[in-house]
Every structure is written in C-alpha cells, then in structure tokens.
C-alpha positions as CSV (number, residue, x, y, z in Angstrom):
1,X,0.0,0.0,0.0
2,X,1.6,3.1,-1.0
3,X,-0.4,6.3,0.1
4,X,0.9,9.9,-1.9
5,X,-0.4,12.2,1.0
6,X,-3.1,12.4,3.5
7,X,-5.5,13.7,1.3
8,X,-5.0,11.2,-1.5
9,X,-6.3,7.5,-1.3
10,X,-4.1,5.0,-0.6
11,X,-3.2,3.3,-3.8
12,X,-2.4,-0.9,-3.1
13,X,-0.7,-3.5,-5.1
14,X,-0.9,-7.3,-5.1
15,X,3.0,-9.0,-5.6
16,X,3.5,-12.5,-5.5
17,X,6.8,-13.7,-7.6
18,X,7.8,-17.4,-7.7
19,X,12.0,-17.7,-8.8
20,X,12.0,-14.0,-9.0
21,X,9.5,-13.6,-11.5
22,X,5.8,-12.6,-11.0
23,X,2.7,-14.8,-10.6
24,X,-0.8,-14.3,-13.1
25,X,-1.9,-13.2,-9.3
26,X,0.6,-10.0,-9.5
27,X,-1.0,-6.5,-9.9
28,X,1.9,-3.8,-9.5
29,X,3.2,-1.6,-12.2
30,X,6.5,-3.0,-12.3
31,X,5.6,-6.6,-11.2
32,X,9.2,-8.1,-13.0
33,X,11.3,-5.3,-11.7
34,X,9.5,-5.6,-8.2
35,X,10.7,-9.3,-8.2
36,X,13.8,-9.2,-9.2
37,X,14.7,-6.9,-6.5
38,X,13.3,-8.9,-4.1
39,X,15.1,-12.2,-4.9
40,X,18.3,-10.5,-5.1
41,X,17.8,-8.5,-1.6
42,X,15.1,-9.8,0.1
43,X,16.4,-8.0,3.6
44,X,15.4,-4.7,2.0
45,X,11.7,-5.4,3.8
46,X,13.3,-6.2,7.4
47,X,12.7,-3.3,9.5
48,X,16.0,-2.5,10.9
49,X,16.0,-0.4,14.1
50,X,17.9,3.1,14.3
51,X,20.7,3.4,16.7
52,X,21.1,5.8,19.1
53,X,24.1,6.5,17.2
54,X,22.8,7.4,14.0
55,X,22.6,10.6,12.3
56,X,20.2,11.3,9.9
57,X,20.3,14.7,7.4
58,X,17.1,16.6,8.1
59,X,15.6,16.6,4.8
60,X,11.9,16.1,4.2
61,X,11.4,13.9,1.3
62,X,7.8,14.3,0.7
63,X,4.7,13.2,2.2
64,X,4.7,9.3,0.8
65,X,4.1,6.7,2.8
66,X,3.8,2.8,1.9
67,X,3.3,-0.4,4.1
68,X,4.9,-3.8,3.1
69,X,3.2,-6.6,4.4
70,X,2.9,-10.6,3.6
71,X,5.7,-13.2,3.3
72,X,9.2,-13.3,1.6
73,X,10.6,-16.4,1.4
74,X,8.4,-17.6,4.3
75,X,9.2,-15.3,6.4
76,X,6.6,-12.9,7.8
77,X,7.4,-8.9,6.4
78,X,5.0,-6.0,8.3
79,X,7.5,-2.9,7.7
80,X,6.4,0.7,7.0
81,X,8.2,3.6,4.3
82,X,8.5,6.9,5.1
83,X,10.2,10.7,4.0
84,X,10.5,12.3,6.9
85,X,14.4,12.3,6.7
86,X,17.8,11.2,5.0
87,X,17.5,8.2,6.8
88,X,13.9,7.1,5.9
89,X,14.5,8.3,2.2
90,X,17.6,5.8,1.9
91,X,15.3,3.1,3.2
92,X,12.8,4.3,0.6
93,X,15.0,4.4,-2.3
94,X,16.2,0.7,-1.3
95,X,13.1,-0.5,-2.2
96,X,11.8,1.7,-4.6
97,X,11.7,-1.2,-7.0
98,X,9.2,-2.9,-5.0
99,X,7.2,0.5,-3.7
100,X,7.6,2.5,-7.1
101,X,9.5,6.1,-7.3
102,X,7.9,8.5,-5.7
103,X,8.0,11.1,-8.6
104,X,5.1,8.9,-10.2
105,X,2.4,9.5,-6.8
C-alpha cells in the first residue's frame, strides 16, 4: 500500500513472484522489476532499528508513505516507508523497486 499524501487514497498492489519472476496473481506496475529486487535482496523489507548513534540529514522527502506486508521467502514482512528524513529516504530508495519512485504518486 503506497499512500501519496493524507489527502489522497491509498493506492495498493498485489505481488507474488515465484524464482524471482511474478505470478498471473501479480498487480503492481513494475511486477518483473518488483521481483527481481526482491530475490536478489530480500532483507530490503526487514525493518532495521535506528541506533542511538545514528545521524540522519534533516531533509523532508515528501509526504509518501507505503506499508509492506505478507511473506518473503516464508518469512513474515510488516515494515512501514516513510520521507520524513535522510534516513527514511535511503530506506525508501532501497526498495523503490518494489514500492515504485515517488515522482510517479
């Protein structure tokens, strides 16, 4: 589910890819690209927590958000996008395969 801004619906794709190519069941824009990134680095949806140590650039990215959920490899995924800062917007841009580039929101 990727969601442009508050005021603006919340636009949801359907992914399933078997040996890193999509299924028939597969409705997302870039369903072969989507795939591929996702067999070659499915870790990209496992939420990794922020150190204490970390510094992030305060830059605003924009106001896109997107949720990831369902299974990768049989493994549960439940991880959330967001553009609130340098940080968030390399997580973003690590999956952008699989969430879409924001310029097209």
């Amino acid at each position: 589910m990727v969601k442009p801004s508050d005021s603006q619906p919340a636009i949801n794709y359907t992914l399933t890819c078997r040996n890193g190519a999509p299924t028939d069941e597969s409705q997302h824009p870039s369903a072969a690209k989507a795939c591929e990134a996702l067999k070659n680095n499915p870790e990209v949806l496992i939420p990794q927590p922020r150190g204490k140590d970390v510094v992030c650039t305060q830059q605003y990215g924009g106001p896109q958000t997107a949720t990831v959920t369902g299974m990768v490899d049989g493994v549960p995924v439940d991880i959330s996008f967001a553009l609130r800062d340098g940080c968030e917007i390399s997580q973003w841009n690590a999956a952008e395969s699989i969430l879409g580039p924001t310029t097209d929101l």
